[in-house]
C-alpha positions in Angstrom: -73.7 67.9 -89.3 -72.0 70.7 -87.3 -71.0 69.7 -83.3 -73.5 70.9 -81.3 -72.7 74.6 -79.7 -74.7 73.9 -76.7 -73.8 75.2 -73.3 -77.1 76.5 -71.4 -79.6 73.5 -69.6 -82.5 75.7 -69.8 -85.9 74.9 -71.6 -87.6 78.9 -71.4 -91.1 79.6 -72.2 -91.2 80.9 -76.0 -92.4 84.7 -76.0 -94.7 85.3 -79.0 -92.1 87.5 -80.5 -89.8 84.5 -81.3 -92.6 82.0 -82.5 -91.4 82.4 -85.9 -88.0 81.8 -85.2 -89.3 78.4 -83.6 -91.2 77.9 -86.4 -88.5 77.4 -88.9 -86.8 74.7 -86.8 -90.0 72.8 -87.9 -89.3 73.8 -91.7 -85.5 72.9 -91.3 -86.4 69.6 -89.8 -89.1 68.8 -92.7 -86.7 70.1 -95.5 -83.9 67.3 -93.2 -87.3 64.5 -94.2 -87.2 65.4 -97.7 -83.7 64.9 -97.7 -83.5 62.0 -96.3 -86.3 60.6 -98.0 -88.6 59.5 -94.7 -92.0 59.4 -94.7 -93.5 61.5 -92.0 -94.3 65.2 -91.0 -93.6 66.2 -95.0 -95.7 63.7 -95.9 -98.8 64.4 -93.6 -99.2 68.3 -93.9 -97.7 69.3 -90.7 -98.9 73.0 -91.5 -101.7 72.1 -92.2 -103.0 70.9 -88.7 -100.4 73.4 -87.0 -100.4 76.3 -88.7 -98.5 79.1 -87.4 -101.7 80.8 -85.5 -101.4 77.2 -83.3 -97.8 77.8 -82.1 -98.6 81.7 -81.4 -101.7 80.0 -78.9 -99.0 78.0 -77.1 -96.6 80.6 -76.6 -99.7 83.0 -75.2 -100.6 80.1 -72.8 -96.9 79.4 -71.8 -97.2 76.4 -73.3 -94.4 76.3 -76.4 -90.8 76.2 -74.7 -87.5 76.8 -77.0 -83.8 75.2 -76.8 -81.5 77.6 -77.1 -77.3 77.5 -78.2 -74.6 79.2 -76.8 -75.4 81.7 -79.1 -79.1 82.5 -78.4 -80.7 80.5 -81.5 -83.3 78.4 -81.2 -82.3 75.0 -81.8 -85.1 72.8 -80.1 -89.1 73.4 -78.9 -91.4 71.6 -77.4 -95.5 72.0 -76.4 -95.6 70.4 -72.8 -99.3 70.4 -72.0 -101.2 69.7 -68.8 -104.0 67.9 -71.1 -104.5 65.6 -74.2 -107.4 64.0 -75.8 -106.2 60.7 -76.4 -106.1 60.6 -72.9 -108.9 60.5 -70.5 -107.7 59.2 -67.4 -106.7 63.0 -65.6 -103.4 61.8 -64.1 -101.3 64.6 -63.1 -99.0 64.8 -66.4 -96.8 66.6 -68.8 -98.0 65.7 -72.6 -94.8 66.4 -74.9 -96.3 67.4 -78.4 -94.6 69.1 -81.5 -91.0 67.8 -80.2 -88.6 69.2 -83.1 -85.0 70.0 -82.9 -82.1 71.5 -85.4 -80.8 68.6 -87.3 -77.7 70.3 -88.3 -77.0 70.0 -84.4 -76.4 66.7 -82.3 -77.6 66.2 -79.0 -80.7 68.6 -78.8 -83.1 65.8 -78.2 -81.8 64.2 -75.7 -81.2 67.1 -73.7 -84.2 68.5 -74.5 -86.5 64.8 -73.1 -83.9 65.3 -69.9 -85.1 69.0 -69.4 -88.3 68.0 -69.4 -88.6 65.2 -67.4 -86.5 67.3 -65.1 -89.5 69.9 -65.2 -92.1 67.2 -65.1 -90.7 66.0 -61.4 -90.5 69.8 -60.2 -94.0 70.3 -61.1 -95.0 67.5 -59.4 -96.4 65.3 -62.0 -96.8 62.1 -62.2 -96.0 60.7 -65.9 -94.5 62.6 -69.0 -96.6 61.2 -72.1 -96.4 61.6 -75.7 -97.6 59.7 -78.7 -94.7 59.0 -82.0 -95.7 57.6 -85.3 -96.4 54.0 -85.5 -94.3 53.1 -88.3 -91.2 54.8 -87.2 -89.1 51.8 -86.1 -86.7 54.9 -85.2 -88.6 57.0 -82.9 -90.4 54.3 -81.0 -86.9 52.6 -80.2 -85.9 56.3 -79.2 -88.6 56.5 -77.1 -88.0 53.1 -75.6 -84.7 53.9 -74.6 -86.1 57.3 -72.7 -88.3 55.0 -70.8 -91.1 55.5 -72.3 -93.2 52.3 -72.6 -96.1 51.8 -74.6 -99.7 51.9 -73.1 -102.3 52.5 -76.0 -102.4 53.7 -79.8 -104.0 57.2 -81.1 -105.4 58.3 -84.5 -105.6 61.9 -86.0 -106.3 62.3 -89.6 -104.3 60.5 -91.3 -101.4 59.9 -88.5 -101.5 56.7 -86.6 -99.4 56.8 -83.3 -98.6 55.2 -80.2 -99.4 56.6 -76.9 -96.2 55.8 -74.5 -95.7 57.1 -71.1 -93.2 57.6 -68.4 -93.6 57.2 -64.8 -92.1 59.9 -62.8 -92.7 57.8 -59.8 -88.3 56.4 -60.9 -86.3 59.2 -59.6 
């Protein structure tokens, strides 16, 4: 893994133009599964419920932001939503979907959760939410240590997940 090249502390909006470049952070990071041998977006179809037409919606709505290097390349994106179906309670909140960053570069994830939690309390919201496999010891412990406690469980197709939040109300 190659030190990470990062310099800027920006999360932009994705323009349409760059979706694909986005998109193959997802196909290195599902490629990095295979190698590694986990169990999780390679093995549930990712594609196949987010196609690339889903990614171009998110950017139109200003929805899908990118991560960028020193150098301009996307390393990191991220769907912040005002909305989610798992949850119906209509606080004021940031849902984080389709979190995915370069695995040939460290850091990007953390950054990325700090950028938007930073953007979450300048919006004004009150929680940042987001839902992670059930059976990744991994991410849930990652999560965990973000401050993001559990609150619920969700189910789509074949993924099983648990719904954790974070309230914004700690600055």
């Amino acid at each position: 893994m190659k030190p990470s090249p990062l310099e800027t502390q920006t999360l932009v909006p994705c323009p349409v133009a760059d979706v694909p470049d986005a998109i193959q952070i997802y196909v290195r990071r599902i490629e990095w599964m295979d190698e590694k041998k986990l169990r999780h977006w390679n093995a549930l179809g990712y594609f196949n419920f987010y196609p690339p037409p889903y990614f171009e919606e998110r950017s139109r709505r200003g929805e899908l932001f990118v991560y960028r290097d020193a150098t301009g390349a996307i390393v990191g994106a991220v769907v912040l939503t005002d909305s989610d179906e798992s949850w119906s309670d209509g606080a004021s909140a940031y849902y984080v979907h389709n979190l995915v960053t370069d695995p040939s570069v460290r850091g990007v994830g953390r950054t990325m959760m700090n950028l938007v939690l930073a953007k979450a309390r300048a919006d004004g919201k009150r929680f940042l939410r987001l839902d992670c496999d059930a059976s990744s010891a991994f991410l849930n412990r990652y999560y965990g240590e973000l401050g993001f406690k559990p609150v619920g469980e969700c189910a789509y197709g074949p993924y099983r997940g648990i719904r954790r939040q974070r309230e914004l109300d700690d600055r």
